[in-house]
C-alpha positions as CSV (number, residue, x, y, z in Angstrom):
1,X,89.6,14.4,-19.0
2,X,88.9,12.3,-15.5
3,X,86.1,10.2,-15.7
4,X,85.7,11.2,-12.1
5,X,84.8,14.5,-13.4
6,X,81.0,13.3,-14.8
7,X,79.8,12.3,-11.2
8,X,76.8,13.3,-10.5
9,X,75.3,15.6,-7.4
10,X,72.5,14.5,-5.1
11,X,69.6,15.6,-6.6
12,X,67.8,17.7,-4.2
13,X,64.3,17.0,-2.7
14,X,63.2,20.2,-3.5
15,X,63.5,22.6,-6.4
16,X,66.7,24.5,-5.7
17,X,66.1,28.8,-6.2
18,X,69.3,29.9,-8.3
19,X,70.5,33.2,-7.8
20,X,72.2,35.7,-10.1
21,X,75.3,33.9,-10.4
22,X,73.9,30.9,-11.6
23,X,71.5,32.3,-14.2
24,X,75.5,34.1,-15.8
25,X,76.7,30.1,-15.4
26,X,74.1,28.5,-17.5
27,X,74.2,31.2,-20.4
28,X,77.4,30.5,-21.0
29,X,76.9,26.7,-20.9
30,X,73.7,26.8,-22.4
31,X,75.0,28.7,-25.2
32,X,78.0,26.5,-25.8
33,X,75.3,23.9,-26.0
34,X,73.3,25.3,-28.5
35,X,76.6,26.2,-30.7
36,X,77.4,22.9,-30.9
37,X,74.2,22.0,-32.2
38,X,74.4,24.7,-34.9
39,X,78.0,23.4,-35.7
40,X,75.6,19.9,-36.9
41,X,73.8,21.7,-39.4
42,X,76.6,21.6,-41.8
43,X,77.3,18.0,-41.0
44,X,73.9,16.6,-40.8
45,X,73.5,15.3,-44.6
46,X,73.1,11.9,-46.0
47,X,76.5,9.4,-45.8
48,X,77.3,11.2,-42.2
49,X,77.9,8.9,-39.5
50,X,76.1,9.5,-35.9
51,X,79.6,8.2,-34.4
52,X,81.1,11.1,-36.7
53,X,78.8,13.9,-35.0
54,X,79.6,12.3,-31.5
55,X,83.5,13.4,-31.8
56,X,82.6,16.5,-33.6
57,X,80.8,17.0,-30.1
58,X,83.3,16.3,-28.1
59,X,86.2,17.8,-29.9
60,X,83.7,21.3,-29.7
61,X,83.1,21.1,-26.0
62,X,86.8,19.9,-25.3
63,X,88.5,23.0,-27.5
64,X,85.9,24.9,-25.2
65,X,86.5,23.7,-21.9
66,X,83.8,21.6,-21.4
67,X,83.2,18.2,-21.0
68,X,79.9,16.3,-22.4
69,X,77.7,15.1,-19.4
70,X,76.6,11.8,-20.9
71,X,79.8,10.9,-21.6
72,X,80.9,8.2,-19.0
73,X,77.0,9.0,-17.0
74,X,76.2,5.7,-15.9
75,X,77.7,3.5,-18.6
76,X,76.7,5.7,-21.4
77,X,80.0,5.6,-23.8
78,X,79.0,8.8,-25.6
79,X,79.3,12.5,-25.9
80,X,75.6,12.5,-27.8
81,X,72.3,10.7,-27.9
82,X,71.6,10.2,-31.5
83,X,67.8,9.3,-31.9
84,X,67.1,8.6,-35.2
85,X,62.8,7.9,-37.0
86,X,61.4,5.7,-34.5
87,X,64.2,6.0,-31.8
88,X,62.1,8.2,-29.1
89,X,65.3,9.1,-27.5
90,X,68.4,7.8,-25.9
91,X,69.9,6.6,-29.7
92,X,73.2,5.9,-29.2
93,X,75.8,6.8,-31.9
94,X,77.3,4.3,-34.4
95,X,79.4,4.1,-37.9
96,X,76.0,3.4,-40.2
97,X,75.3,6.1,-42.5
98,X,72.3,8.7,-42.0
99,X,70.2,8.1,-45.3
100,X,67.9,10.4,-47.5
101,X,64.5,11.2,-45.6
102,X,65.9,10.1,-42.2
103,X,65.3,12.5,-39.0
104,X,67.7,13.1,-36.3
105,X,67.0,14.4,-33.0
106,X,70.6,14.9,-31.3
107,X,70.6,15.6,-27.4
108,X,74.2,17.3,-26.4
109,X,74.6,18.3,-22.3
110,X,77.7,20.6,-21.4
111,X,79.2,21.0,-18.1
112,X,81.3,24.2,-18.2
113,X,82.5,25.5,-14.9
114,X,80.2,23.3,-13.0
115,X,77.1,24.2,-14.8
116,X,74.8,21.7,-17.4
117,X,73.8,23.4,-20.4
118,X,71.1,20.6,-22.2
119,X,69.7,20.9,-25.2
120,X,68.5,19.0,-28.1
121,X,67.5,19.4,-31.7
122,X,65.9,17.7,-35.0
123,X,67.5,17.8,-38.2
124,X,66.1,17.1,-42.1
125,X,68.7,14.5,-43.4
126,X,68.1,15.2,-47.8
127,X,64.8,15.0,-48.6
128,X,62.4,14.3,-45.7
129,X,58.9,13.1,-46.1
130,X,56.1,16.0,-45.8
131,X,54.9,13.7,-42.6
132,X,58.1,13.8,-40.8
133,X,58.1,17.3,-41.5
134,X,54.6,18.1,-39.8
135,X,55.7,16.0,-37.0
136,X,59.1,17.6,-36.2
137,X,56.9,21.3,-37.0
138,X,54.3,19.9,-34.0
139,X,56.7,19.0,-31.6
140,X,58.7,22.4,-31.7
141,X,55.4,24.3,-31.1
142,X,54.5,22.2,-28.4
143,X,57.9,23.2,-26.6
144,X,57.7,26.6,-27.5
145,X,53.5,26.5,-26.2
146,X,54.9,24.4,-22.7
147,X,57.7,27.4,-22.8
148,X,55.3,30.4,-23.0
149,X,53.3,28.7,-19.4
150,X,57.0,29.2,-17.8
151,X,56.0,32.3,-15.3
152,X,56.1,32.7,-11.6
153,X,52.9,31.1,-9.8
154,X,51.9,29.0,-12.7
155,X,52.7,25.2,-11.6
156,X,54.6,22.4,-14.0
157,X,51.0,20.8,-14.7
158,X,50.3,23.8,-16.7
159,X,53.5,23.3,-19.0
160,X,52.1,19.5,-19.8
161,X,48.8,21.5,-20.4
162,X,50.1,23.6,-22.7
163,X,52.0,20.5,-24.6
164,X,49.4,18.1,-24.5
165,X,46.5,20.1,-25.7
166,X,48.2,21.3,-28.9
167,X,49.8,18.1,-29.4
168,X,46.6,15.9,-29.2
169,X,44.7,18.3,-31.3
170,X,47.6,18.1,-33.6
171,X,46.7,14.0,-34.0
172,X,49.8,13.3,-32.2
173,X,50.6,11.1,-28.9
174,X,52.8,12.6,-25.8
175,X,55.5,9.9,-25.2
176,X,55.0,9.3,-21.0
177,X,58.2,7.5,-20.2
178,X,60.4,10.2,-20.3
179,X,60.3,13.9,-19.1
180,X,62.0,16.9,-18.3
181,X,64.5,17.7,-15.5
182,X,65.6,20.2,-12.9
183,X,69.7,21.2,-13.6
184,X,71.9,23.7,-12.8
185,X,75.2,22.3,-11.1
186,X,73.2,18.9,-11.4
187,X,72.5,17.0,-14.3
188,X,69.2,15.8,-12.9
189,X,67.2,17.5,-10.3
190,X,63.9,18.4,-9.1
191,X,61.5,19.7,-10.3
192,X,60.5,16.8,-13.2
193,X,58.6,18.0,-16.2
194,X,55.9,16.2,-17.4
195,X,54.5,17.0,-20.9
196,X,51.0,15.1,-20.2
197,X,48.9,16.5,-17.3
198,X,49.1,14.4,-14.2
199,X,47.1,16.3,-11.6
200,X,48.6,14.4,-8.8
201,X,51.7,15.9,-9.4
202,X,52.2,19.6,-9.8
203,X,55.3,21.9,-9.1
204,X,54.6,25.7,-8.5
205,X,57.1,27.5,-10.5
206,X,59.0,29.8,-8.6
207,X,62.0,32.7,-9.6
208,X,65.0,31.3,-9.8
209,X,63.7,27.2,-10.2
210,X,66.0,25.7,-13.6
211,X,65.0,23.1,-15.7
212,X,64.4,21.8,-19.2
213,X,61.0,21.1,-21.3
214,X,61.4,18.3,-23.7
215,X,58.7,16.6,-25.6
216,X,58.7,13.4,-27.0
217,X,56.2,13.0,-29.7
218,X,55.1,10.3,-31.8
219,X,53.4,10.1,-35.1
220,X,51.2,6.7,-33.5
221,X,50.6,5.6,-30.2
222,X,52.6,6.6,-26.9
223,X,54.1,3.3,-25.9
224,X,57.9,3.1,-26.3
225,X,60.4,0.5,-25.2
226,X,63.9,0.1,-24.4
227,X,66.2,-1.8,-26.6
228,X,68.3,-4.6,-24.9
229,X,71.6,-2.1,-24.6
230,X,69.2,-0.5,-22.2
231,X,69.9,2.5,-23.6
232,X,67.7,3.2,-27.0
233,X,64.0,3.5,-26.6
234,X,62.1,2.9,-29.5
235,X,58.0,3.7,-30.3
236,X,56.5,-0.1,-29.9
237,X,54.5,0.6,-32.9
238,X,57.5,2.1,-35.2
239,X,56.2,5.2,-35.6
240,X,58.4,8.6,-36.0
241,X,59.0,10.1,-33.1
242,X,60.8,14.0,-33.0
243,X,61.7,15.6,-29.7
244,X,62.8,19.6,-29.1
245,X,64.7,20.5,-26.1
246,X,65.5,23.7,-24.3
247,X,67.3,24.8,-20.9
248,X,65.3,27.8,-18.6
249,X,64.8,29.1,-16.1
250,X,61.8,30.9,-14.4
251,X,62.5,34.9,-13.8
252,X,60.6,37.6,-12.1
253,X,58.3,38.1,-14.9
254,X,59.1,34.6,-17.1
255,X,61.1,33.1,-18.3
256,X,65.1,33.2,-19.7
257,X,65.9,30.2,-22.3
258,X,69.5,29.4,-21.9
259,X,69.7,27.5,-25.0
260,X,68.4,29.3,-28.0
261,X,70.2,28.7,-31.2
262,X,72.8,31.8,-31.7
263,X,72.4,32.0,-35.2
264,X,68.8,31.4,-35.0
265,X,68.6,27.7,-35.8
266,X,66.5,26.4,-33.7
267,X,64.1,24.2,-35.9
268,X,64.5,22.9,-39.3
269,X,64.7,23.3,-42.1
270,X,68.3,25.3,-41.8
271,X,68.5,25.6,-45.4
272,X,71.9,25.2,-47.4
Protein backbone atom coordinates (compact mmCIF):
# COMPACT_ATOMS: atom_id res chain seq x y z
CA UNK A 1 0.00 0.00 0.00
CA UNK A 2 1.06 3.95 -0.30
CA UNK A 3 2.96 5.04 2.51
CA UNK A 4 1.01 8.26 1.96
CA UNK A 5 -1.82 6.41 3.25
CA UNK A 6 -0.45 6.36 7.23
CA UNK A 7 -0.52 10.31 7.43
CA UNK A 8 -1.88 11.36 10.18
CA UNK A 9 -4.95 14.05 10.87
CA UNK A 10 -4.63 17.15 12.94
CA UNK A 11 -5.49 16.25 16.13
CA UNK A 12 -8.25 18.37 17.36
CA UNK A 13 -8.09 20.82 20.30
CA UNK A 14 -11.03 19.50 21.66
CA UNK A 15 -12.57 16.08 22.12
CA UNK A 16 -14.46 15.36 18.88
CA UNK A 17 -18.47 13.99 19.68
CA UNK A 18 -18.79 10.93 17.15
CA UNK A 19 -22.10 10.18 15.92
CA UNK A 20 -23.73 6.93 14.91
CA UNK A 21 -21.83 6.34 11.94
CA UNK A 22 -18.71 6.40 13.53
CA UNK A 23 -19.43 4.18 16.60
CA UNK A 24 -20.60 1.22 13.19
CA UNK A 25 -16.77 2.37 11.81
CA UNK A 26 -14.80 1.49 14.89
CA UNK A 27 -16.63 -1.92 15.51
CA UNK A 28 -15.61 -3.14 12.63
CA UNK A 29 -12.00 -1.82 13.01
CA UNK A 30 -11.87 -2.53 16.48
CA UNK A 31 -12.91 -5.95 15.97
CA UNK A 32 -10.44 -6.61 13.14
CA UNK A 33 -8.03 -5.47 15.80
CA UNK A 34 -8.86 -7.64 18.36
CA UNK A 35 -8.93 -10.75 15.82
CA UNK A 36 -5.68 -10.27 14.99
CA UNK A 37 -4.63 -10.49 18.38
CA UNK A 38 -6.53 -13.76 18.96
CA UNK A 39 -4.90 -15.02 15.66
CA UNK A 40 -1.36 -14.63 18.24
CA UNK A 41 -2.47 -16.90 20.66
CA UNK A 42 -1.57 -19.87 18.59
CA UNK A 43 1.72 -18.34 17.59
CA UNK A 44 2.77 -16.90 20.81
CA UNK A 45 5.00 -20.04 22.17
CA UNK A 46 8.67 -20.31 22.81
CA UNK A 47 11.21 -20.29 19.40
CA UNK A 48 8.52 -17.59 17.79
CA UNK A 49 10.05 -14.64 16.48
CA UNK A 50 8.47 -11.01 17.30
CA UNK A 51 9.47 -10.15 13.53
CA UNK A 52 7.44 -13.45 12.68
CA UNK A 53 4.09 -12.02 14.56
CA UNK A 54 4.76 -8.57 12.88
CA UNK A 55 4.04 -10.05 9.19
CA UNK A 56 1.47 -12.39 10.57
CA UNK A 57 -0.04 -8.87 11.38
CA UNK A 58 0.21 -7.38 8.45
CA UNK A 59 -0.62 -10.20 6.11
CA UNK A 60 -4.10 -10.31 8.59
CA UNK A 61 -4.93 -6.67 8.24
CA UNK A 62 -3.82 -6.64 4.44
CA UNK A 63 -6.14 -9.99 3.39
CA UNK A 64 -8.67 -7.68 5.35
CA UNK A 65 -8.40 -4.46 3.87
CA UNK A 66 -6.62 -2.72 6.38
CA UNK A 67 -3.48 -1.29 6.75
CA UNK A 68 -1.45 -1.19 10.30
CA UNK A 69 -1.20 2.41 11.67
CA UNK A 70 2.30 2.21 13.05
CA UNK A 71 3.57 1.01 10.03
CA UNK A 72 5.50 3.86 8.30
CA UNK A 73 3.99 6.42 11.57
CA UNK A 74 6.83 8.60 12.00
CA UNK A 75 9.74 6.27 11.22
CA UNK A 76 8.35 3.33 12.88
CA UNK A 77 9.26 0.28 10.36
CA UNK A 78 6.53 -1.98 11.80
CA UNK A 79 3.09 -3.31 11.66
CA UNK A 80 3.40 -4.20 15.76
CA UNK A 81 5.01 -2.96 18.90
CA UNK A 82 6.42 -5.99 20.56
CA UNK A 83 7.21 -5.17 24.28
CA UNK A 84 8.67 -7.90 25.76
CA UNK A 85 9.59 -8.32 30.39
CA UNK A 86 11.03 -5.01 31.10
CA UNK A 87 10.14 -3.24 27.65
CA UNK A 88 7.19 -0.83 29.03
CA UNK A 89 6.11 -0.34 25.56
CA UNK A 90 7.03 0.64 22.10
CA UNK A 91 9.28 -2.92 21.66
CA UNK A 92 10.01 -3.11 18.30
CA UNK A 93 9.95 -6.53 16.52
CA UNK A 94 13.13 -8.55 15.63
CA UNK A 95 14.35 -12.22 14.50
CA UNK A 96 15.47 -13.34 18.33
CA UNK A 97 13.43 -16.06 19.70
CA UNK A 98 10.60 -15.50 22.51
CA UNK A 99 11.94 -17.94 25.38
CA UNK A 100 10.20 -19.95 28.20
CA UNK A 101 8.73 -17.54 30.99
CA UNK A 102 9.02 -14.47 28.80
CA UNK A 103 5.83 -12.00 28.62
CA UNK A 104 4.69 -10.19 25.60
CA UNK A 105 2.54 -7.37 25.39
CA UNK A 106 1.73 -6.77 21.49
CA UNK A 107 0.08 -3.33 20.50
CA UNK A 108 -1.63 -3.74 16.83
CA UNK A 109 -3.64 -0.35 15.46
CA UNK A 110 -6.00 -0.96 12.24
CA UNK A 111 -7.20 1.71 9.92
CA UNK A 112 -10.09 0.17 8.05
CA UNK A 113 -12.19 2.65 5.99
CA UNK A 114 -10.67 5.54 7.68
CA UNK A 115 -11.19 4.47 11.21
CA UNK A 116 -8.21 3.27 13.99
CA UNK A 117 -9.11 0.27 15.81
CA UNK A 118 -6.11 0.01 18.78
CA UNK A 119 -5.71 -2.54 20.97
CA UNK A 120 -3.13 -4.35 22.83
CA UNK A 121 -2.66 -7.64 24.67
CA UNK A 122 -0.21 -9.80 27.07
CA UNK A 123 0.60 -13.17 26.38
CA UNK A 124 2.23 -16.31 28.68
CA UNK A 125 5.24 -17.49 26.51
CA UNK A 126 5.67 -21.57 28.19
CA UNK A 127 5.87 -21.44 31.52
CA UNK A 128 5.71 -17.96 33.15
CA UNK A 129 6.75 -17.12 36.55
CA UNK A 130 3.73 -16.93 39.31
CA UNK A 131 5.07 -13.00 39.59
CA UNK A 132 4.71 -12.15 36.03
CA UNK A 133 1.47 -13.75 36.22
CA UNK A 134 0.09 -11.52 39.18
CA UNK A 135 1.41 -8.62 37.40
CA UNK A 136 -0.12 -9.18 33.96
CA UNK A 137 -3.63 -10.37 36.39
CA UNK A 138 -3.19 -6.52 38.03
CA UNK A 139 -2.84 -4.73 35.09
CA UNK A 140 -5.98 -6.22 33.28
CA UNK A 141 -8.17 -5.28 36.29
CA UNK A 142 -6.86 -2.01 36.52
CA UNK A 143 -8.14 -1.43 32.79
CA UNK A 144 -11.20 -3.20 33.21
CA UNK A 145 -11.61 -0.85 36.91
CA UNK A 146 -10.45 2.57 34.70
CA UNK A 147 -13.17 0.98 32.10
CA UNK A 148 -16.18 0.59 34.44
CA UNK A 149 -15.57 4.92 35.43
CA UNK A 150 -16.24 5.34 31.50
CA UNK A 151 -19.97 7.06 31.89
CA UNK A 152 -21.32 10.37 30.79
CA UNK A 153 -20.44 13.35 33.42
CA UNK A 154 -17.72 11.44 35.07
CA UNK A 155 -14.24 13.26 33.97
CA UNK A 156 -10.82 11.34 32.71
CA UNK A 157 -9.32 12.04 36.31
CA UNK A 158 -11.73 9.50 37.53
CA UNK A 159 -10.49 6.66 35.07
CA UNK A 160 -6.62 7.37 36.55
CA UNK A 161 -8.58 7.13 39.95
CA UNK A 162 -9.92 4.04 39.31
CA UNK A 163 -6.37 2.58 37.90
CA UNK A 164 -4.18 4.05 40.28
CA UNK A 165 -6.00 3.13 43.47
CA UNK A 166 -6.21 -0.59 42.66
CA UNK A 167 -2.87 -0.61 41.19
CA UNK A 168 -1.01 0.91 44.16
CA UNK A 169 -2.83 -1.21 46.58
CA UNK A 170 -1.87 -4.00 44.39
CA UNK A 171 2.09 -3.03 45.34
CA UNK A 172 2.43 -1.99 41.82
CA UNK A 173 3.74 1.44 40.18
CA UNK A 174 1.61 3.37 37.26
CA UNK A 175 4.25 3.99 34.44
CA UNK A 176 3.69 8.20 33.88
CA UNK A 177 5.35 8.59 30.51
CA UNK A 178 2.86 7.29 28.46
CA UNK A 179 -1.07 7.40 28.31
CA UNK A 180 -3.98 6.89 26.52
CA UNK A 181 -5.45 8.68 23.39
CA UNK A 182 -8.47 10.19 21.74
CA UNK A 183 -8.97 8.17 17.98
CA UNK A 184 -11.51 7.72 15.74
CA UNK A 185 -10.44 8.90 12.03
CA UNK A 186 -7.19 9.97 13.96
CA UNK A 187 -4.67 8.00 15.35
CA UNK A 188 -4.04 10.37 18.17
CA UNK A 189 -6.42 12.91 19.47
CA UNK A 190 -7.82 14.63 22.34
CA UNK A 191 -8.81 13.71 25.01
CA UNK A 192 -5.35 12.10 26.68
CA UNK A 193 -5.83 9.39 29.27
CA UNK A 194 -3.88 9.51 32.18
CA UNK A 195 -3.79 6.38 34.44
CA UNK A 196 -2.41 8.42 37.64
CA UNK A 197 -4.60 11.23 38.98
CA UNK A 198 -3.34 14.71 37.93
CA UNK A 199 -6.01 17.04 39.21
CA UNK A 200 -4.83 19.84 36.99
CA UNK A 201 -5.96 18.07 34.16
CA UNK A 202 -9.35 16.62 33.90
CA UNK A 203 -11.62 15.78 30.76
CA UNK A 204 -15.48 15.54 31.29
CA UNK A 205 -16.59 12.55 29.44
CA UNK A 206 -19.20 13.18 27.18
CA UNK A 207 -21.50 10.81 24.54
CA UNK A 208 -20.01 10.18 21.74
CA UNK A 209 -16.04 11.26 23.02
CA UNK A 210 -13.56 7.95 21.60
CA UNK A 211 -10.53 6.96 23.06
CA UNK A 212 -8.36 4.21 24.53
CA UNK A 213 -7.31 3.23 28.33
CA UNK A 214 -3.97 1.66 28.49
CA UNK A 215 -2.02 1.05 31.56
CA UNK A 216 1.42 0.62 31.91
CA UNK A 217 2.43 -1.14 35.00
CA UNK A 218 5.57 -2.16 36.56
CA UNK A 219 6.49 -4.69 38.98
CA UNK A 220 9.23 -1.80 40.71
CA UNK A 221 9.35 1.78 40.36
CA UNK A 222 7.65 4.04 37.66
CA UNK A 223 10.63 5.51 35.92
CA UNK A 224 11.18 4.26 32.31
CA UNK A 225 13.49 5.33 29.56
CA UNK A 226 13.86 5.24 25.99
CA UNK A 227 16.43 3.13 24.31
CA UNK A 228 18.73 4.93 21.74
CA UNK A 229 16.40 3.77 18.50
CA UNK A 230 14.17 6.14 20.22
CA UNK A 231 11.63 3.84 20.06
CA UNK A 232 11.79 1.02 22.99
CA UNK A 233 11.13 2.25 26.51
CA UNK A 234 12.39 0.19 29.10
CA UNK A 235 11.65 0.28 33.21
CA UNK A 236 15.12 2.12 34.56
CA UNK A 237 15.12 -0.39 37.23
CA UNK A 238 14.41 -3.76 34.91
CA UNK A 239 11.50 -4.59 36.35
CA UNK A 240 8.44 -6.41 34.41
CA UNK A 241 6.28 -4.29 33.08
CA UNK A 242 2.54 -5.66 31.39
CA UNK A 243 0.18 -3.26 29.71
CA UNK A 244 -3.73 -4.02 28.57
CA UNK A 245 -5.27 -1.94 25.97
CA UNK A 246 -8.79 -1.39 24.83
CA UNK A 247 -10.64 1.06 22.24
CA UNK A 248 -14.27 2.91 23.65
CA UNK A 249 -16.18 4.95 23.45
CA UNK A 250 -18.56 6.88 25.93
CA UNK A 251 -22.50 6.19 25.26
CA UNK A 252 -25.66 7.53 26.64
CA UNK A 253 -25.57 5.28 29.61
CA UNK A 254 -21.58 4.06 29.36
CA UNK A 255 -19.63 2.78 27.70
CA UNK A 256 -19.23 0.45 24.22
CA UNK A 257 -15.63 -1.37 24.05
CA UNK A 258 -14.71 -1.68 20.45
CA UNK A 259 -12.09 -4.13 20.99
CA UNK A 260 -13.14 -7.01 23.01
CA UNK A 261 -11.60 -10.35 22.10
CA UNK A 262 -14.29 -12.24 19.78
CA UNK A 263 -13.63 -15.45 21.11
CA UNK A 264 -13.23 -14.19 24.52
CA UNK A 265 -9.46 -13.86 24.88
CA UNK A 266 -8.91 -11.03 26.33
CA UNK A 267 -6.35 -11.90 29.16
CA UNK A 268 -4.17 -14.82 29.56
CA UNK A 269 -3.82 -17.60 30.19
CA UNK A 270 -5.61 -18.71 26.65
CA UNK A 271 -4.93 -22.26 27.36
CA UNK A 272 -3.84 -24.83 24.53
Amino acid sequence: MNDDINLERRRSPEPPIYGPEAFEGMRRAGRLAAEALDLMVEHTKPGVSTAFLDKLAYEFGRDNGAYPAQLNYRGYRNSICASINHVVCHGIPNDKPLRDGDILNIDVTYILDGWYGDTSRMYYIGDVPRKAQRLCEITYESLMRGIAAVKPGATTVDIARAIQTYAEAERCSVVRDFCGHGLGRVFHDAPTILHYVEPSYSVTLQPGMMFTIEPMLNLGRPHVKVLSDGWTAVTRDRSLSAQFEHSLAVTETGYEIFTLSPKGLDKPPYGG
